[in-house]
C-alpha positions as CSV (number, residue, x, y, z in Angstrom):
1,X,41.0,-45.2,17.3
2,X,42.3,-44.3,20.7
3,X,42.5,-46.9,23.4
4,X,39.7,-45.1,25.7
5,X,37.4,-45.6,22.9
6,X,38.5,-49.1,22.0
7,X,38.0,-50.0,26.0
8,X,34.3,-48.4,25.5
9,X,33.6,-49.8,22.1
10,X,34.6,-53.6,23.8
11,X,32.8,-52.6,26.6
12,X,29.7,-51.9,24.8
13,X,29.9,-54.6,23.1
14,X,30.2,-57.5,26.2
15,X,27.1,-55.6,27.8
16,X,25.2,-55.8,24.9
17,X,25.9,-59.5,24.5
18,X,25.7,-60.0,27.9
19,X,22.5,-58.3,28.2
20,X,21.0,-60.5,25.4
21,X,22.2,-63.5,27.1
22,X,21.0,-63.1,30.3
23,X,17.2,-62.2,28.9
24,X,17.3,-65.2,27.0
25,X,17.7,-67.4,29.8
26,X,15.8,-65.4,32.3
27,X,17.7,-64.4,34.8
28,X,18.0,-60.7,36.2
29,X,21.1,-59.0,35.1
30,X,21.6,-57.4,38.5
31,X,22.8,-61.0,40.1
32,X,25.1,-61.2,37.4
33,X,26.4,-57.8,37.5
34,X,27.0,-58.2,41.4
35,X,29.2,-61.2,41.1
36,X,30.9,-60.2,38.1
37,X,31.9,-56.5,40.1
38,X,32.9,-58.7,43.5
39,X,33.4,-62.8,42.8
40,X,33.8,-63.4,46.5
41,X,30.2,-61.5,47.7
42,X,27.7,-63.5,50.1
43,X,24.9,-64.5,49.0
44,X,23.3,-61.6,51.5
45,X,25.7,-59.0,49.8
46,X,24.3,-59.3,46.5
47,X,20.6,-59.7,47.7
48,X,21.5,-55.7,49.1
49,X,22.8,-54.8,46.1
50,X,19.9,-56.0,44.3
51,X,17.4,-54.4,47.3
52,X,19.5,-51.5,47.1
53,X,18.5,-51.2,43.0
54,X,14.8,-51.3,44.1
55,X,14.8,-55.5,43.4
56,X,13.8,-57.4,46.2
57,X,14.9,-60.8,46.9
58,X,16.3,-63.0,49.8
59,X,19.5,-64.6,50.2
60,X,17.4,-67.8,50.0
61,X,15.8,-66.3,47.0
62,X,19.2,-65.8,45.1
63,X,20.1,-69.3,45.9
64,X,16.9,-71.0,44.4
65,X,18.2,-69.1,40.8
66,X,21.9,-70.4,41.3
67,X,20.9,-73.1,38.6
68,X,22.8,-75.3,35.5
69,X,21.3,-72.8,33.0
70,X,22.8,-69.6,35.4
71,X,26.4,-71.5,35.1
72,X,26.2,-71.5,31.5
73,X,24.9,-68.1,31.5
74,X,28.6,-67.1,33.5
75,X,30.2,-69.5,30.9
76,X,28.5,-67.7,28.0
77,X,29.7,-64.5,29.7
78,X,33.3,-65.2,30.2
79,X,33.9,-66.5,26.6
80,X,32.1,-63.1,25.5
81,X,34.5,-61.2,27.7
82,X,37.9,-63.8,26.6
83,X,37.2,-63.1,22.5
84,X,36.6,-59.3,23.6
85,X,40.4,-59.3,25.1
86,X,41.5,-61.5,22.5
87,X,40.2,-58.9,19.3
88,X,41.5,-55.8,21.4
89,X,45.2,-57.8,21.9
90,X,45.6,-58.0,18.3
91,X,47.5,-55.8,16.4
92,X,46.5,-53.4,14.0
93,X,46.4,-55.2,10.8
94,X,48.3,-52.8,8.2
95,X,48.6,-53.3,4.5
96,X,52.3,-52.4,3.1
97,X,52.4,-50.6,-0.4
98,X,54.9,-52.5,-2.1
């Protein structure tokens, strides 16, 4: 298997189990998107980006969801993405004819 298609096969994978995640605790995987593609953006930044994708919320809004279960969401999220790196790091596992 090539890299490109192990990239999109890992890939696949997070957003999948991302996806799942973030429906099971209810919160809109745009907000987690945003933040995942820029860590640093304002609260008002993401709210555009979310406006932007036809969902309208606040600033405000985006704060009142910033929650315990949406930081275990992240945390869920990140481990997802760490065993994803962690599987594609391996080597090849080969058996040698003897």
């Amino acid at each position: 298997m090539s890299s490109v298609s192990q990239v999109k096969q890992a890939m696949q994978t997070i957003f999948r189990q991302v996806d799942a995640l973030a429906r099971q605790m209810g919160i809109v995987q745009i907000f987690v998107t945003a933040w995942l593609n820029n860590p640093q953006a304002m609260r008002e930044a993401v709210a555009h980006m979310a406006a932007s994708l036809g969902v309208s919320i606040t600033a405000r809004g985006l704060s009142d969801r910033c929650t315990e279960p949406a930081a275990s969401l992240l945390q869920q999220m990140l481990d997802v993405v760490v065993s994803q790196v962690m599987a594609a790091s391996r080597p090849p596992s080969c058996s040698i004819a003897r």
